[in-house]
DSSP file (Angstrom, degrees, kcal/mol; ACC not computed):
  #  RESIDUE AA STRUCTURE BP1 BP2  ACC     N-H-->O    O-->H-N    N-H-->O    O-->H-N    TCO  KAPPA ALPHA  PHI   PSI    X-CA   Y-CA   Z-CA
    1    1 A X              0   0    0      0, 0.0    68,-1.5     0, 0.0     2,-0.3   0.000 360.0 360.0 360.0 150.7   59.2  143.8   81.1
    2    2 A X    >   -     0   0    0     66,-0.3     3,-1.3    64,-0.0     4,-0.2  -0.698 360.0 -99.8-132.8 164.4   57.3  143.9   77.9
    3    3 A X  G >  S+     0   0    0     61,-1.1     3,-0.5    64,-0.4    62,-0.2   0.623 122.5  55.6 -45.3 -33.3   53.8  144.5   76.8
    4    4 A X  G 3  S+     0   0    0     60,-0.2    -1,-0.3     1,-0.2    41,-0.1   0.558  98.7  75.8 -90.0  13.8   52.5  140.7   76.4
    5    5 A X  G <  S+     0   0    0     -3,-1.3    -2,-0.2     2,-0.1    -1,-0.2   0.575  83.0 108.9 -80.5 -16.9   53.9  140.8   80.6
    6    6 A X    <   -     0   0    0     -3,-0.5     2,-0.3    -4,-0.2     3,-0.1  -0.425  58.5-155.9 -98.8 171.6   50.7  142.8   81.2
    7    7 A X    >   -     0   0    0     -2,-0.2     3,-1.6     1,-0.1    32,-0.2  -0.567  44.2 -74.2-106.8 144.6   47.6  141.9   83.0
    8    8 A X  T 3  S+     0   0    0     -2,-0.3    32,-0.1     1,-0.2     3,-0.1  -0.514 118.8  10.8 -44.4 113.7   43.8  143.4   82.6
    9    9 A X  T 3  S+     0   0    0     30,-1.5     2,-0.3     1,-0.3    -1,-0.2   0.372  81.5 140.1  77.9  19.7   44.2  146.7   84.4
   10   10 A X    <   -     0   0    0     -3,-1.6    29,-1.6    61,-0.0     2,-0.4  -0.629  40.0-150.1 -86.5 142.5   47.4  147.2   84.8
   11   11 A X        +     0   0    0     -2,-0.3     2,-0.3    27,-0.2    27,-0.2  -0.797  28.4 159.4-103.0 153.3   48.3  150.7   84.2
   12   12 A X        -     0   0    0     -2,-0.4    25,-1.1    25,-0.3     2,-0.5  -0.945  34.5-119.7-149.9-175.7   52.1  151.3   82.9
   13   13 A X  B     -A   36   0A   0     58,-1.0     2,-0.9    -2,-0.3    57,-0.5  -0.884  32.9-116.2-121.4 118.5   54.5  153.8   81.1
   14   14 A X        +     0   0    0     21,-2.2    20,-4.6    -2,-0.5    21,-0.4  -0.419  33.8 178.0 -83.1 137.1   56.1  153.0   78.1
   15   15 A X        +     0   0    0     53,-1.0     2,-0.5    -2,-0.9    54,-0.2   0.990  58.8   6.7-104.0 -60.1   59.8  153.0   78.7
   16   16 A X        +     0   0    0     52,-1.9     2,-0.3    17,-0.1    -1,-0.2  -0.827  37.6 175.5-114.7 135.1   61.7  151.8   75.2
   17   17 A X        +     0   0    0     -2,-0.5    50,-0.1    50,-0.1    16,-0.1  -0.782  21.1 168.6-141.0 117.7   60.6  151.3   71.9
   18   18 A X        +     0   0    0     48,-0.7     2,-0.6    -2,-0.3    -1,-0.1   0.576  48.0  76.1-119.6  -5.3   64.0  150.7   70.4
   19   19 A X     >  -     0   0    0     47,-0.2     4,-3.0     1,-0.2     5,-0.3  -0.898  68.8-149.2-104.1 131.3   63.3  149.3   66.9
   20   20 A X  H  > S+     0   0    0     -2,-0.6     4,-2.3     2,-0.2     3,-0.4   0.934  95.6  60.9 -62.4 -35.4   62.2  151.9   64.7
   21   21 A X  H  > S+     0   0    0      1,-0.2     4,-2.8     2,-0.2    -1,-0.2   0.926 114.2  46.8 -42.8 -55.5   59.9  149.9   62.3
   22   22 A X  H  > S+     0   0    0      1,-0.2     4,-0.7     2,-0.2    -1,-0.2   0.655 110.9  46.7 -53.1 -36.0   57.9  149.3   66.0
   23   23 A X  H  X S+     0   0    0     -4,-3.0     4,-2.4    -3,-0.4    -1,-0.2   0.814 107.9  57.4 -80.9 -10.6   58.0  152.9   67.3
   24   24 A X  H >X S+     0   0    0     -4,-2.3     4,-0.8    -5,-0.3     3,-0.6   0.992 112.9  44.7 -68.3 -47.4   56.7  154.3   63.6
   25   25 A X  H >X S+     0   0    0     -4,-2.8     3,-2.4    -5,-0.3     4,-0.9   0.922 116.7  40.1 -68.5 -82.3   53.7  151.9   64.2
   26   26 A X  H 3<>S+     0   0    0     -4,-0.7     5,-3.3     1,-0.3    -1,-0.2   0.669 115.9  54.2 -51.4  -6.7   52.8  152.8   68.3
   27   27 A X  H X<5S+     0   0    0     -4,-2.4     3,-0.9    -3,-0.6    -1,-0.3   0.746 105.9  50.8 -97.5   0.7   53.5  156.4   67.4
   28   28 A X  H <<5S+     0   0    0     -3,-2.4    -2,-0.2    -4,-0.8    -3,-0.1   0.724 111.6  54.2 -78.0 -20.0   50.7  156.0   64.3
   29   29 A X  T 3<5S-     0   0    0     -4,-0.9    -1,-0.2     2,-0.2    -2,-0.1   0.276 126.5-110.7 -63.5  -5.6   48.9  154.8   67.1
   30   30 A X  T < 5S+     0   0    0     -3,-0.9     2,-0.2    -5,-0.3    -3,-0.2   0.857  81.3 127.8  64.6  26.2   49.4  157.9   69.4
   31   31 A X      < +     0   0    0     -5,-3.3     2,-0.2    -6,-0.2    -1,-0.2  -0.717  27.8 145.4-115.7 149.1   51.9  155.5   71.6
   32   32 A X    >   -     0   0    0     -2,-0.2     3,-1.5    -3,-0.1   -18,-0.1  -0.907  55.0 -60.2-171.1 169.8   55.0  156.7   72.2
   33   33 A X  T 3  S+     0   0    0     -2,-0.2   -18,-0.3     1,-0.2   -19,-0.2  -0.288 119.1  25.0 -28.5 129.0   57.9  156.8   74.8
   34   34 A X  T 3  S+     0   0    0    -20,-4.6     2,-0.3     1,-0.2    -1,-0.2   0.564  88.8 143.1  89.3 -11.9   56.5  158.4   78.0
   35   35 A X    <   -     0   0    0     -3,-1.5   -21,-2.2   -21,-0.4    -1,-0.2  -0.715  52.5-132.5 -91.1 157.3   53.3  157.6   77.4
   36   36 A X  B     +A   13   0A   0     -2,-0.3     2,-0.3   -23,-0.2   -23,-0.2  -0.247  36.9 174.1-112.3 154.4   50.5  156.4   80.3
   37   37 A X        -     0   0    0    -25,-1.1     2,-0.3    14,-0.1   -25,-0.3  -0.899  19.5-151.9-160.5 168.8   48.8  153.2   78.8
   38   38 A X        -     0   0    0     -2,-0.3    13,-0.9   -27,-0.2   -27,-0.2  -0.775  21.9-122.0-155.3 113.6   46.0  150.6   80.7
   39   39 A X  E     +B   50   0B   0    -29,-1.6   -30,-1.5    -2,-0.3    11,-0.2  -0.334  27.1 177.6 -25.5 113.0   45.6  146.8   79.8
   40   40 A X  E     -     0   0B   0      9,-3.5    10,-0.2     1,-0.2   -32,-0.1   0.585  59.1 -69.1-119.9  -2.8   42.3  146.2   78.8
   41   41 A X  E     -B   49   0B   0      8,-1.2     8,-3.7   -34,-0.1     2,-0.5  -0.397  41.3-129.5 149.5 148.2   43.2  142.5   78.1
   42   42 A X        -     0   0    0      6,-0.2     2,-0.5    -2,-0.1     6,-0.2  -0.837   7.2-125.6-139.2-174.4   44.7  140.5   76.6
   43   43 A X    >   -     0   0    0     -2,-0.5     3,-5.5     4,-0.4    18,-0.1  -0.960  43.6-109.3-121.6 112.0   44.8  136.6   74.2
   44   44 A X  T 3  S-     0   0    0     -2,-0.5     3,-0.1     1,-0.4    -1,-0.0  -0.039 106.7  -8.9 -53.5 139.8   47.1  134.1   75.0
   45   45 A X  T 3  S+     0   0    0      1,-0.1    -1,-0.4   -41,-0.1     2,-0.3   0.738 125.6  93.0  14.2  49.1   49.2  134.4   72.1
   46   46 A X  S <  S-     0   0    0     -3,-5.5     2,-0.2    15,-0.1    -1,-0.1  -0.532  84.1 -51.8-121.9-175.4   46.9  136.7   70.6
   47   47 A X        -     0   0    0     -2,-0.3    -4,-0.4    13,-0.1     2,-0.3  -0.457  41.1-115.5 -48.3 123.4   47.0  140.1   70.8
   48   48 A X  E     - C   0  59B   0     11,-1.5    11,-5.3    -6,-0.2     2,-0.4  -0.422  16.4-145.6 -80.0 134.2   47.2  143.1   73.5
   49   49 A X  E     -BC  41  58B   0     -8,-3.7    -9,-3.5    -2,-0.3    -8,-1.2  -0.772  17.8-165.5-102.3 155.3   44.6  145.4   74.0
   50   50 A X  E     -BC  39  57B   0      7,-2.5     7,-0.9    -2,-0.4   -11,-0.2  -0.652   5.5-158.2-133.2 149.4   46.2  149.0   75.0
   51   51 A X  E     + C   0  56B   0    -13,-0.9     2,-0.5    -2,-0.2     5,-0.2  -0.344  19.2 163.1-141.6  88.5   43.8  151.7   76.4
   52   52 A X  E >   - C   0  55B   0      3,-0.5     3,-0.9     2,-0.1     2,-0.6  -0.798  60.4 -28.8-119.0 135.4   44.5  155.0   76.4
   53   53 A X  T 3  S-     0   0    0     -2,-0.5   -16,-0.0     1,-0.2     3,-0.0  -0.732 123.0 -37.2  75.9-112.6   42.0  157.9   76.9
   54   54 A X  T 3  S+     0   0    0     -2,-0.6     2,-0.6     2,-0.0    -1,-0.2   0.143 125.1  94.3-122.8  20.7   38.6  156.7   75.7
   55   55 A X  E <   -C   52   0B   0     -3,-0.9    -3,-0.5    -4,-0.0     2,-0.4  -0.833  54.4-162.2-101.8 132.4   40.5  154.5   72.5
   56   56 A X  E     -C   51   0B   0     -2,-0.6     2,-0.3    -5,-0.2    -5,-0.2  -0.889   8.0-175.2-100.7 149.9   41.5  150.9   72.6
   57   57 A X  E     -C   50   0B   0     -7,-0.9    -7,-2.5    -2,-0.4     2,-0.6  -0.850  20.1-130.7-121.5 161.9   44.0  149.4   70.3
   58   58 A X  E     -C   49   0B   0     -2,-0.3     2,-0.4    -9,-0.2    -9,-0.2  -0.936  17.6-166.1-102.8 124.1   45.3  145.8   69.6
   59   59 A X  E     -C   48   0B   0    -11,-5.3   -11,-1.5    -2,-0.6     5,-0.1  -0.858  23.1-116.8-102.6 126.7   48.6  145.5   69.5
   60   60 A X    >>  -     0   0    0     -2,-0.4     4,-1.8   -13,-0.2     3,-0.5  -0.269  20.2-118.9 -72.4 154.0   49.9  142.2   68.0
   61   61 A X  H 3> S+     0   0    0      1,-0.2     4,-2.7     2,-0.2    -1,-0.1   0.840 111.7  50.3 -46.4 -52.3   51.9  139.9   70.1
   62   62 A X  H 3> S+     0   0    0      1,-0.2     4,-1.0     2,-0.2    -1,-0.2   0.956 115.4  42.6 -45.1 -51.1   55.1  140.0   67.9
   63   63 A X  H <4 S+     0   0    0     -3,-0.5     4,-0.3     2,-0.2    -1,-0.2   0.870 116.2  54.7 -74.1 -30.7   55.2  144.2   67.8
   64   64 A X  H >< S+     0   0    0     -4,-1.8     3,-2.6     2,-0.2   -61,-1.1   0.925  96.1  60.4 -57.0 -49.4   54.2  143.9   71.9
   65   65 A X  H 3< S+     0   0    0     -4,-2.7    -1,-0.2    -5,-0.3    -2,-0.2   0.916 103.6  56.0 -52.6 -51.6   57.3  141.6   72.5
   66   66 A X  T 3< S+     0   0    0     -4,-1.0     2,-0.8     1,-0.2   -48,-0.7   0.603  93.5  80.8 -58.2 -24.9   59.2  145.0   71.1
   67   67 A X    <   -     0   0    0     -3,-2.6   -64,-0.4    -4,-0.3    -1,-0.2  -0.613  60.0-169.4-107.6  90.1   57.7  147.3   73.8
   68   68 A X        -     0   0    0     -2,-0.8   -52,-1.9   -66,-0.1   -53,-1.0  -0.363  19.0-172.2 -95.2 158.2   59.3  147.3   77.1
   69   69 A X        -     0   0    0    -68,-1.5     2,-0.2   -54,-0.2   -55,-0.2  -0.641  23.3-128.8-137.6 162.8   56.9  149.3   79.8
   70   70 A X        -     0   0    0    -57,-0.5     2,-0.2     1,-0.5     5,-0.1  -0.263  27.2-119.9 -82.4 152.6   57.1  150.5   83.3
   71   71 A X        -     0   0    0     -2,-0.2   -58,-1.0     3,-0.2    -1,-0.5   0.090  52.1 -98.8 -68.4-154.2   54.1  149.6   86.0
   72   72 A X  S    S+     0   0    0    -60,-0.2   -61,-0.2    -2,-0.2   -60,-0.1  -0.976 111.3  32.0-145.1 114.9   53.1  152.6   86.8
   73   73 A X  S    S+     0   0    0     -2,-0.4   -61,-0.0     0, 0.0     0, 0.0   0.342  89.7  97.9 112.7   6.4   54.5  154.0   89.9
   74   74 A X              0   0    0      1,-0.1    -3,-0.2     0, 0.0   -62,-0.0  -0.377 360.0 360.0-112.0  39.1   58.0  151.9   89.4
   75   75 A X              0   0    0     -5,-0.1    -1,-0.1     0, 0.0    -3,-0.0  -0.065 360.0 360.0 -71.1 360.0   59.3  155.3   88.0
């Protein structure tokens, strides 16, 4: 499961980010392996919005496809 797989309000954990070009951008982003994330929506082939703490980002669909996630509680 990947990042454009989520829904508004789902919370998950990001499990791989395995091309480096794609973790150097989510960790300039303060995204990283391990980290707790929320769906704040997303655009059918547009972009996902990530929320974590009180920031949201967009992440674009292509660099999303790259980030496979957890649900949260599927641990």
């Amino acid at each position: 499961m990947t990042l454009v797989d989520m829904k508004h309000g789902n919370k998950f954990i990001i499990d791989k980010i395995e091309d480096k070009q794609t973790r150097l951008q989510a960790l300039r982003f303060g995204i990283s392996e391990g980290s707790e994330i929320e769906c704040a929506g997303s655009m059918p082939g547009g972009p996902v919005i990530l929320k974590k703490n009180l920031q949201e980002i967009a992440i674009g669909r292509r660099t999303a496809e790259k980030i496979s996630v957890k649900k949260k509680g599927m641990i």
